[in-house]
N, C-alpha and C positions, 0 to 999 in steps of 0.2 A: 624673334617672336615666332610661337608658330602660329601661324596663322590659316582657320577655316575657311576655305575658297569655294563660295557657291558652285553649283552646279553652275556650268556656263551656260552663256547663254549660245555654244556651238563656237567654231573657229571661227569668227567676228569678236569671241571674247569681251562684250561689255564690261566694264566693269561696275559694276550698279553700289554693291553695299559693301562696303567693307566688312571685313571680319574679327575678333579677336583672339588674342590666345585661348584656344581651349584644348591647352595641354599642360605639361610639370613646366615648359618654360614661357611666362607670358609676361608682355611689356607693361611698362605701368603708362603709357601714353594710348591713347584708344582715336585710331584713324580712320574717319571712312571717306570713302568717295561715295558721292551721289547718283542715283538711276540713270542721270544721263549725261553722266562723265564721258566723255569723246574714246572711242573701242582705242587699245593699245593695237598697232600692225600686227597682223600673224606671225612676221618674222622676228618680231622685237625679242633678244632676249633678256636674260636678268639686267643689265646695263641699263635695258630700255626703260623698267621701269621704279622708281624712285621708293628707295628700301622703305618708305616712312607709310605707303602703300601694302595695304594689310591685302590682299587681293591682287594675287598674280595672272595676268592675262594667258592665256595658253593653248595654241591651236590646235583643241582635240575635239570630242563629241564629248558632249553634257552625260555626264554621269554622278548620280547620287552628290554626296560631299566628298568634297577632297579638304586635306589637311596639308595644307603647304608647311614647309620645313625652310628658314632662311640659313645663308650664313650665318648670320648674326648668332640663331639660337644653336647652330652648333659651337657655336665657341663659347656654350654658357655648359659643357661637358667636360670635361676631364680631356686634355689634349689628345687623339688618334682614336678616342671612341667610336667603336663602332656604326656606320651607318643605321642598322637596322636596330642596336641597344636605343638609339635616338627614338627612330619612330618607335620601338618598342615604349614609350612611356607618353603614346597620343593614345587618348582614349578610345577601348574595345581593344586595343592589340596586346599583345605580350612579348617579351622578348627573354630570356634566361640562358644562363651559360656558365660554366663555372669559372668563368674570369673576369674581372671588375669591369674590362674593356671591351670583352664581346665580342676578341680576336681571336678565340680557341673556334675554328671554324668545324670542327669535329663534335663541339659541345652547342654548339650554337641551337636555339629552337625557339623561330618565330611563329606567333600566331595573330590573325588579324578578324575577330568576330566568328572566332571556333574552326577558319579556315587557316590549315598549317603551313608550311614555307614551302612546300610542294605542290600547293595547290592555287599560287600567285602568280601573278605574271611580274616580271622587272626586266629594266631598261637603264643604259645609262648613254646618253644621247640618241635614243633610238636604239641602239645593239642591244639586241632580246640576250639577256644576263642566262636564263634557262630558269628551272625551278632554284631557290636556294637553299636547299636539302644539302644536307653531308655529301650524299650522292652526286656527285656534278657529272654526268652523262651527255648532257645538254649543253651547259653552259660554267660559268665560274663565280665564287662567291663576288657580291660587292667588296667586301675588303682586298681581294688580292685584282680585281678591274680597277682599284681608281685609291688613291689616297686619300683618305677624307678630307683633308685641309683644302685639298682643290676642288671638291663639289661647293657650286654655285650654288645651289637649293636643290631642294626631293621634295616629294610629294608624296603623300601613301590616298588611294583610291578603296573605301570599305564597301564602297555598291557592288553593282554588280558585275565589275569590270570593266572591261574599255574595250570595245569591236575593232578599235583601231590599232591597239596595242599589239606588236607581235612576240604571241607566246603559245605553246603548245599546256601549258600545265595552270592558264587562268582559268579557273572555277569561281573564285572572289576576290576581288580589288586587285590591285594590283599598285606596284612601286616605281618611281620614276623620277631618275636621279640625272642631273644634269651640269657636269663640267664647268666650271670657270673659262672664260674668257682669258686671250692674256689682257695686262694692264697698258694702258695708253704711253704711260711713261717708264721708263726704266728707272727700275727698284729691286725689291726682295723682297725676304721673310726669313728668318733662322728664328727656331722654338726648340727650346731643348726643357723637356720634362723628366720628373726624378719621382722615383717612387718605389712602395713596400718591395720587399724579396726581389733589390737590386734591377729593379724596375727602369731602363733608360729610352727614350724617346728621342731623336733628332728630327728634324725637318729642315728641310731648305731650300730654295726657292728663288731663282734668278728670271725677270722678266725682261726682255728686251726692250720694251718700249716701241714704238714707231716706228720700224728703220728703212723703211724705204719711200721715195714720194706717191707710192699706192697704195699707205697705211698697213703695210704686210706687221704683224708682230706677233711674238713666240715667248713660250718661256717654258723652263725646265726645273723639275723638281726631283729629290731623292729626299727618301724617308727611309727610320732602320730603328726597329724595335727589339732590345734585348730585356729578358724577365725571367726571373727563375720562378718553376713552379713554387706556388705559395705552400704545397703537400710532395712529399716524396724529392724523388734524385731528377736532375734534368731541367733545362730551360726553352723556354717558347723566342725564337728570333724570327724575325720579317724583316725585308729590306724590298724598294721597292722603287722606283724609276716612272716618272710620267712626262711627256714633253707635249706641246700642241703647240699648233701656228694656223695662225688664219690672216685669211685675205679678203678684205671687203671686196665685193666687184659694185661699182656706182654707190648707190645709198641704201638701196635695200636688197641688197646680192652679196653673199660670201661663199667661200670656200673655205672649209676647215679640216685639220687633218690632225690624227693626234696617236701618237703611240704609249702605251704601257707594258710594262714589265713588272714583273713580283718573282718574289723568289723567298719560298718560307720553308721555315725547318724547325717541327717543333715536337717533345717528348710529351706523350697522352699521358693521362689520367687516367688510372684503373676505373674500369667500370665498377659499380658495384652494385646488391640486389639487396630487395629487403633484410635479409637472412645475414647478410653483410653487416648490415649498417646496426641488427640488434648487437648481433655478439661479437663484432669487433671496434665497429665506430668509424667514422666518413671520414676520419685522415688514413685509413688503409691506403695503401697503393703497393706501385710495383717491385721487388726486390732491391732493384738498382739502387743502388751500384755493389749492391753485397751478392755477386755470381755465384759465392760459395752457398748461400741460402737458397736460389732458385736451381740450383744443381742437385739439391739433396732435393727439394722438392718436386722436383720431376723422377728422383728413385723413390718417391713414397715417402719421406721425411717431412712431417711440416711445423714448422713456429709450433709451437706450443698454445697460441691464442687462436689456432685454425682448430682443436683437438673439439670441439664441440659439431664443428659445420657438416653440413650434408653433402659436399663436392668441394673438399678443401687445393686439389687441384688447380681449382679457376681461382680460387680467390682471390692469387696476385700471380702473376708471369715476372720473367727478369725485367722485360720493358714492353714499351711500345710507341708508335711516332707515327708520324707521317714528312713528307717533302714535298714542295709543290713548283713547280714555276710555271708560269703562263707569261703570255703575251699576246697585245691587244693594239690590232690597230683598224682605222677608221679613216674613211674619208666622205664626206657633207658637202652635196650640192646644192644649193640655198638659193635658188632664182626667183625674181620676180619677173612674171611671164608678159606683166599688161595685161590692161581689161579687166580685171580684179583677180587674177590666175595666180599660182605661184606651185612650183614645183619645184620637191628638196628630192632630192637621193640621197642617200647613205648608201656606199661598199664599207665591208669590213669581214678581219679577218680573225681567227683567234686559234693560237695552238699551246694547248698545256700536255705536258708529263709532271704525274705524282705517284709515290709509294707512300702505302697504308702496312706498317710491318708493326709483329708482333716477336714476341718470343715463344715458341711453342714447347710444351712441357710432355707433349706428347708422341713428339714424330723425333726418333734420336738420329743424331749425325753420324755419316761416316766417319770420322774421327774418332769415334767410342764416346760422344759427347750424349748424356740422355735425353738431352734436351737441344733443339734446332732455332735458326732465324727463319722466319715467316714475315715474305713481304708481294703485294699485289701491285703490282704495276699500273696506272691507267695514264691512257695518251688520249688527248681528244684534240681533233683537227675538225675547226670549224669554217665555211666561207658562204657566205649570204652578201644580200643586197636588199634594199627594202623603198621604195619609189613611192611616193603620193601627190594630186593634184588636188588644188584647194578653190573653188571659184567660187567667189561674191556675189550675191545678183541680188539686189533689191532685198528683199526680207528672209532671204535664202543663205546654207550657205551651206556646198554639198562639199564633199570630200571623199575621195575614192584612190584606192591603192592597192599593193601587190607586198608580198614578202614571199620569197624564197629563202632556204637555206640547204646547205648540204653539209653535214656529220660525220665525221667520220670516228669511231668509238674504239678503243678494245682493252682489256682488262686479260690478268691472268693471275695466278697463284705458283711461287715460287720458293724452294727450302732450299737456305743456306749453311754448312756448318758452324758450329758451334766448336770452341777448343774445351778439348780436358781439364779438367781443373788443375790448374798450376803451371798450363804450359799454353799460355797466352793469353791475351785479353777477352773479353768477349764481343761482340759484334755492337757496336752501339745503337741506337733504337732512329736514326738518320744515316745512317750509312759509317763508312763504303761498307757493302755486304760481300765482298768478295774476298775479304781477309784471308778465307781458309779457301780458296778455289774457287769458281764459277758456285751459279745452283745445279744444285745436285739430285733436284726434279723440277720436271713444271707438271705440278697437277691436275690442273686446267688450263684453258685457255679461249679465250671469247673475241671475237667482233662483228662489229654492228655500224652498219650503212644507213644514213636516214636522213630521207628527202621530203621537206617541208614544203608547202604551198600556200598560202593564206591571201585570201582576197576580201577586201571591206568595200563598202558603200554605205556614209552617214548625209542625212540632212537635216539643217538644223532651221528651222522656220519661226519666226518672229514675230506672234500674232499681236500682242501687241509690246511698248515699251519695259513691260516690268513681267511679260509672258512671253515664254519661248517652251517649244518641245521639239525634242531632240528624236529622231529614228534611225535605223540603219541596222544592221545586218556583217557578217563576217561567213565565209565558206573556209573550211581549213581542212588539208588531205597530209595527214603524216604517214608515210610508209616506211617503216624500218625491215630491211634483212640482214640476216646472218646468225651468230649463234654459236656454238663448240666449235672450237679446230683444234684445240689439245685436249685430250683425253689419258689421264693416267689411271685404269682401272683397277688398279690395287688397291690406289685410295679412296676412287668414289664408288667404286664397286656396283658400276655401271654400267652397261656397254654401249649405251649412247645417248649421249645428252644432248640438250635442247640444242636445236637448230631448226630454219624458218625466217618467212616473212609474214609480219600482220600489217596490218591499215588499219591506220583509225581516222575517221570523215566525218565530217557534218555541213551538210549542203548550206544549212540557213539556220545560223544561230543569233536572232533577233536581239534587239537593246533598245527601248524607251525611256526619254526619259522627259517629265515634265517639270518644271522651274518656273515659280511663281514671287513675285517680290512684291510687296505689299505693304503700303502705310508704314511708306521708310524706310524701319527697322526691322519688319519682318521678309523671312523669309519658307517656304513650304514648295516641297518636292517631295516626288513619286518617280520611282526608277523601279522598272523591271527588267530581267534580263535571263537570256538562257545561255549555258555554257559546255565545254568540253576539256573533260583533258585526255590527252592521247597516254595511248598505252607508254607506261617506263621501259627500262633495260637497263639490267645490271649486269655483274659477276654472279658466277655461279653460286647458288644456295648463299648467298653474300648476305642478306636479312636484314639491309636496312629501309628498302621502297617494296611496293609491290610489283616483279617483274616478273613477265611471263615466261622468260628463259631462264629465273633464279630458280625454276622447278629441279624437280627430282630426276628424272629422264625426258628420252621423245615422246614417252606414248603421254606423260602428264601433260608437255608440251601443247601437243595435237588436242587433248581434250581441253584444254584452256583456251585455246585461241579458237577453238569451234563454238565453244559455250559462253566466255567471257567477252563482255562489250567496254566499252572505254564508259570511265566516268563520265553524267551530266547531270546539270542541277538547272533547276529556277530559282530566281533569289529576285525576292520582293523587296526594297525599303520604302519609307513614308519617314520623314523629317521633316523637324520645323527646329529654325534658328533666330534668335532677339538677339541684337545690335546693339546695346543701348552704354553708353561713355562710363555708369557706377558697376553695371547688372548687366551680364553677357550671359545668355543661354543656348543649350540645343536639346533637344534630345528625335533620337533617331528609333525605329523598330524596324526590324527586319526578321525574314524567312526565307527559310533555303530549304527546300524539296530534291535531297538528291535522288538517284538512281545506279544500279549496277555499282555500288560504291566498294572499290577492292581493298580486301587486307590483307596483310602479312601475317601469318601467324607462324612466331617465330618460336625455338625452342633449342636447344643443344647449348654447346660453349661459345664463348665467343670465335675460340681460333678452329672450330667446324661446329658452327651452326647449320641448324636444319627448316629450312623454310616453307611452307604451304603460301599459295595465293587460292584465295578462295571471294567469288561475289558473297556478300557481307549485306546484299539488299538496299533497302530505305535505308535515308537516313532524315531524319526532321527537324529543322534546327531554326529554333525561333528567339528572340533577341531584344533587348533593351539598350541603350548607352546615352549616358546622361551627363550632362557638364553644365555646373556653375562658376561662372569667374564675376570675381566680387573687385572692386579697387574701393575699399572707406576710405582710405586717403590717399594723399597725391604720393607717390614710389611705390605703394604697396600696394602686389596684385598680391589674390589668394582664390585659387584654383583646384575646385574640386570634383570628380566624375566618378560616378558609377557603373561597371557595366553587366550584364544580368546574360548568363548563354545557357541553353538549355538544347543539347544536341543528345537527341534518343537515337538510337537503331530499331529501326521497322519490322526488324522479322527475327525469329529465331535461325540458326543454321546447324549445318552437318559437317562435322569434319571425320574423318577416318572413322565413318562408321557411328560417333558418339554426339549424341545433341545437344548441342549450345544455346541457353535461353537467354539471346543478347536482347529481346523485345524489350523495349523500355528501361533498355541500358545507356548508361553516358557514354560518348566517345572518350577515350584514352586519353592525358597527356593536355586536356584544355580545362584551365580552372574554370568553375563554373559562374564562379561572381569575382569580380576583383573590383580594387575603390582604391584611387589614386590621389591624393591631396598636396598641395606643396604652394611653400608662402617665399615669393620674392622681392625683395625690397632692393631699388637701384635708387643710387643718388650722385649726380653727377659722374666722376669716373669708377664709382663703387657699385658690385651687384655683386649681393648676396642672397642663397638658397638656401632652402630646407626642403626636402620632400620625402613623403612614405605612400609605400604601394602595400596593398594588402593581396595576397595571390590565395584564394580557396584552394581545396582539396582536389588534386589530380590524379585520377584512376592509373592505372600500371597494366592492368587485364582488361580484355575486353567484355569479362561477364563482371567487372567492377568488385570482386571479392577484394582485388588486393590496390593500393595507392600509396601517395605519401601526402600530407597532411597538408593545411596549408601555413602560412608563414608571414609576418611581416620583413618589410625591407626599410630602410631608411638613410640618406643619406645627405651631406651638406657641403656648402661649401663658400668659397667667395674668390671673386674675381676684379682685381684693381688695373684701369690703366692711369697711366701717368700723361698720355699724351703728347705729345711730339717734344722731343728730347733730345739735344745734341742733333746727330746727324739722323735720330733716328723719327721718321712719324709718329711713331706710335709704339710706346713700350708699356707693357703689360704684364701683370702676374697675377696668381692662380694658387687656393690650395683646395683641396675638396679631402672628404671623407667617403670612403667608399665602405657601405654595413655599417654605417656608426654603433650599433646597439651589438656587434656582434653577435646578431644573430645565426646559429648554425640550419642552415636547412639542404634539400635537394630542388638542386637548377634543372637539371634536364634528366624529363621523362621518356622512356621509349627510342634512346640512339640507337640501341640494337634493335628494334620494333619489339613488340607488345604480345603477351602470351595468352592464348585464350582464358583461360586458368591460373592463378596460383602466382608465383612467385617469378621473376627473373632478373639476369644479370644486365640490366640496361638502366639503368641510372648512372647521373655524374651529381657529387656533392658541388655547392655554390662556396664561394671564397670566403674566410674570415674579414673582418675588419684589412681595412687597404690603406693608405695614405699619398697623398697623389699632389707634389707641389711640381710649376711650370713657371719659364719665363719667354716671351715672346717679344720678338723684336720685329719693326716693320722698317722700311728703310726707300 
């Protein structure tokens, strides 16, 4: 179920009112606890408290509404879905990608109340994830940190974020994803899902059980997804590794420790632009695997369906991909101190290498090939720590803490050959790129050093039983340096590019929040909050964030970092939420007041684009989200939300000379209304779905001339278990429809960022029709 978690009433956690589903998956059983239900421990985790409990207890500071996310409701999804496709379908957020499951992490594009996946904060056991942007600079996507099957619950936070939370890029809400436990006994799990365009899923999953007499126990999981794209040559694989083990120490003290690994290798999807999609149509993609067609099309030759386009060059490459692996580990100190104290630490650690390659139609090989492999490297080494203390006192309950981290980043651009036609293969879009010799330049090259600091102080005061307001504060000092150390002048035609250190600081970025619970069932809060996000860093002219070293040279450099300030905003909500066993409601309004807010203004091809950052001014962004859930009769919930976003730009601006009349223009890429509905009916070991999402019209430009339309979605399905069977607990199966109505539309807007003007090549089309059967065993 998912279930709406009031504001808390601070790290004492009451648990006063229960809450109901109000999202696409809600229970037909409606459970509250009462105002003066006994506080769940601060330490307790999901174990602690009893799944039939709509209202998760959780030691944080009270902020606005949270939307807690169970097991349970993820296993009401299509097996390995996506994390964020999940919260993607709670009301006010959005999720799109063009793949049914939500694992093309290149296509991915979250948004949560008009704030985009760059401007969130996320966590999975406390280890700050970074922004979840394509760009992982910072941090790594949730899908390649953790395997879905073994998150214990999430949470998605749409206030005004969390002071506690460590993140350099929270502006709005933030995500908070939280690990399983292992199991008390020894057991397992093996799941193996089957689906469209040779679709295969495994899972599995060995728990130890107890094995030692100081209740130490562990368990290990691998997961490995194979899928061919559903358009064009090529298939998307992931394979993925997670182990944890923990150790109670007494009754309310543990240790926990946990490693992952991911290791993905997957062929992209040609981007494509308006001008794309009239005169050829969104199953366009990349040559592959016909060499002989993207060989003639780097000498000037193209298809005969490009004879009409205005840059028929870009319109498909031979290919393109990405690889990634990462690894992730942690270790949790969980003491209770006495006297009402408690102090956790978290160390961890995290080091990924990935390449983003193309096939470039422009830069020819040594070989006499006209056409080159085009691949960018990025490595990122991360090691932080993050410390807080919690103390109880009569009607109080403060909490204070630190986060460090230190980064280390670097990225590069590198051309490989290509063979002549007929005298060998050509480079495949994952590798090995060494086929034809080493690279044969490095065009660029970048890194970037970045030392985080983040200090909080919250107090949460109790004025009376069914009243609490929440205060406190966060100081946070990022400094990044570094910048060019390869420079190939030929190609950027340059003689020195960006290099430097900036800072980005805010002494006292305050958080309010007040929580009021009243006659029962009702509930009414006010959350105010101010925020920052620290300057980005990328690759050179790279265009998909806005970074101050993506500029053109040093001297743009020097003038951006003297002129430009880090994003901040204020973001007001006012909510009110009814409880009631037939009639569940909420509705929330909200405003967000940014400032200094930067863009990308992006332009050229994909394999050398050309990027501007420029301050962008105001931005005012005011809000509606509404949810009714209905149960008429006993199994059937029906659950329907509205959410209303209205995000203008403040000022008009100047770019190279030419004025842009963005005043009382929408931001790019956030539909403006969307309305979510969906009818579940569970009966005994049966639960069956139906739900459709309506997604409005999404701008492409920043002066709003050009977009793509908006779209229904719809999709069903049903889920049996048979229950405990032969040797097994619990066996189960699954078939769902993904796009039932096959509808054709565009999922993601703005991957290469957004053109002030006019037309570009950054769109990805969304899947056809999908079919998706699973069988799941417990043991």
């Amino acid at each position: 179920m998912f279930t709406r978690k009031m504001s808390p009433f601070g790290a004492a956690a009451f648990m006063l009112l229960s809450s109901t589903a109000l999202a696409a998956a809600t229970p037909d059983v409606h459970t509250r606890q009462k105002p003066h239900a006994k506080p769940v421990p601060p330490h307790a985790g999901p174990a602690a408290v009893n799944e039939n409990v709509l209202v998760t207890a959780a030691l944080r500071a009270a902020h606005s509404a949270i939307t807690d996310v169970s097991r349970k409701d993820m296993e009401k999804f299509v097996a390995g879905t996506s994390p964020l496709k999940i919260l993607g379908s709670l009301t006010g957020a959005n999720f799109v990608s063009n793949d049914p499951l939500g694992l093309d992490i290149y296509s991915k594009s979250f948004y949560v109340r008009g704030f985009n996946q760059s401007q969130l904060g996320a966590t999975l056991d406390g280890i700050p994830l970074g922004d979840q942007s394509y760009n992982k600079y910072n941090g790594l996507d949730i899908n390649s940190a953790i395997t879905q099957d073994n998150i214990a619950r999430m949470n998605l936070s749409q206030g005004g974020g969390d002071v506690t939370l460590p993140s350099t890029s929270e502006l709005g809400g933030a995500m908070e994803f939280y690990s399983a436990d292992p199991a008390d006994k020894a057991g397992g799990v093996i799941s193996q899902m089957f689906g469209s365009y040779n679709s295969f899923r495994t899972y599995v999953k060995g728990d130890t059980g107890t094995f030692t007499p100081f209740g130490t126990k562990a368990y290990v999981s691998y997961m490995r997804v194979d899928a061919d794209k559903w358009k064009g040559y090529g298939d998307q694989f992931t394979q993925q590794v997670n182990a944890k083990i923990v150790q109670p120490i007494g009754t309310n003290s543990s240790i926990k420790a946990f490693f992952n690994w991911s290791d993905l290798a997957q062929y992209e999807y040609q981007d494509l632009s308006l001008e794309l999609l009239h005169k050829v149509g969104q199953r366009l993609d990349n040559y592959a695997p016909d060499y002989r067609a993207a060989y003639l099309a780097a000498q000037g030759v193209y298809p005969a369906s490009f004879a009409s386009l205005s840059d028929p060059a870009d319109a498909a490459y031979y290919n393109g991909g990405q690889a990634e692996r990462d690894y992730l580990g942690g270790l949790t100190l969980d003491f209770d101190m006495g006297h009402h104290i408690r102090w956790k630490t978290l160390f961890y650690g995290h080091g990924s290498q990935e390449y983003s390659t193309w096939a470039n139609p422009f830069v020819a090989s040594p070989t006499g090939a006209p056409l080159s492999f085009m691949a960018i490297p990025e490595q990122v080494r991360r090691l932080g720590f993050t410390t807080e203390m919690t103390h109880t006192y009569k009607n109080n309950v403060l909490r204070t803490g630190v986060w460090f981290e230190n980064n280390d980043y670097s990225i590069g651009k590198y051309y490989y050959s290509e063979p002549v036609l007929g005298q060998g293969a050509p480079i495949g879009a994952i590798g090995p790129f060494n086929t034809y010799g080493g690279p044969f330049a490095q065009v660029w090259g970048m890194g970037f050093n970045t030392n985080t600091v983040q200090y909080h102080l919250t107090d949460t005061y109790h004025i009376l039983p069914g009243l609490a307001i929440t205060g406190g504060f966060k100081s946070l000092v990022v400094t990044t340096a570094g910048g060019a150390n390869e420079n190939d002048v030929s190609y950027t035609h340059v003689e020195q590019l960006p290099n430097g250190s900036v800072t980005s600081s805010a002494a006292f970025l305050p958080h309010i929040n007040i929580d009021w619970h009243f006659l029962h069932d009702h509930e009414l809060y006010f959350d105010v909050a101010e925020n920052m996000r620290a300057f980005t860093y990328e690759g050179y002219q790279s265009g998909s964030v806005p970074s101050l070293w993506g500029v053109k040279n040093q001297a743009a450099f020097d003038v951006a970092r003297r002129t430009l300030r880090p994003e901040r905003n204020w973001t007001y909500v006012v909510g009110y939420h009814y409880y009631g066993k037939v009639v569940s409601a909420s509705v929330d309004a909200y405003r967000s007041n940014f400032t200094n807010r930067l863009g990308l203004m992006a332009s050229g091809s994909l394999v050398n684009p050309t990027s501007t950052v420029g301050n962008l001014g105001g931005v005012t962004m005011n809000g509606v989200d509404a949810d009714v859930v209905i149960r008429p009769i006993r199994h059937l919930t029906i659950d329907n939300s509205i959410s209303y976003n209205h995000s203008t730009y403040d000022n008009n601006i100047t770019s190279a000379g030419v004025l842009y009349h963005l005043q009382g223009k929408k931001v790019p890429a956030y539909p403006q209304f969307m309305y979510k509905t969906s009818l579940i009916y569970s009966y005994q070991g049966l639960t069956a779905h139906f739900d459709a999402n309506y997604i409005s019209r999404r701008y492409l430009s920043y002066t709003n001339d050009t977009g793509v339309p908006g779209f229904w979605m719809t999709n069903i399905g049903a889920r049996y278990s048979f229950g405990q069977q032969s040797i097994f607990r619990d066996l189960s199966v699954s078939f769902d429809v993904y796009n039932l109505l096959n509808t054709p539309y565009i999922s993601t807007v703005g991957e290469q960022g957004f053109p002030l003007v006019g037309d570009r090549q950054s769109l990805l089309a969304g899947s056809p029709r999908q079919f998706f059967g699973s069988v799941s065993a417990k043991f």
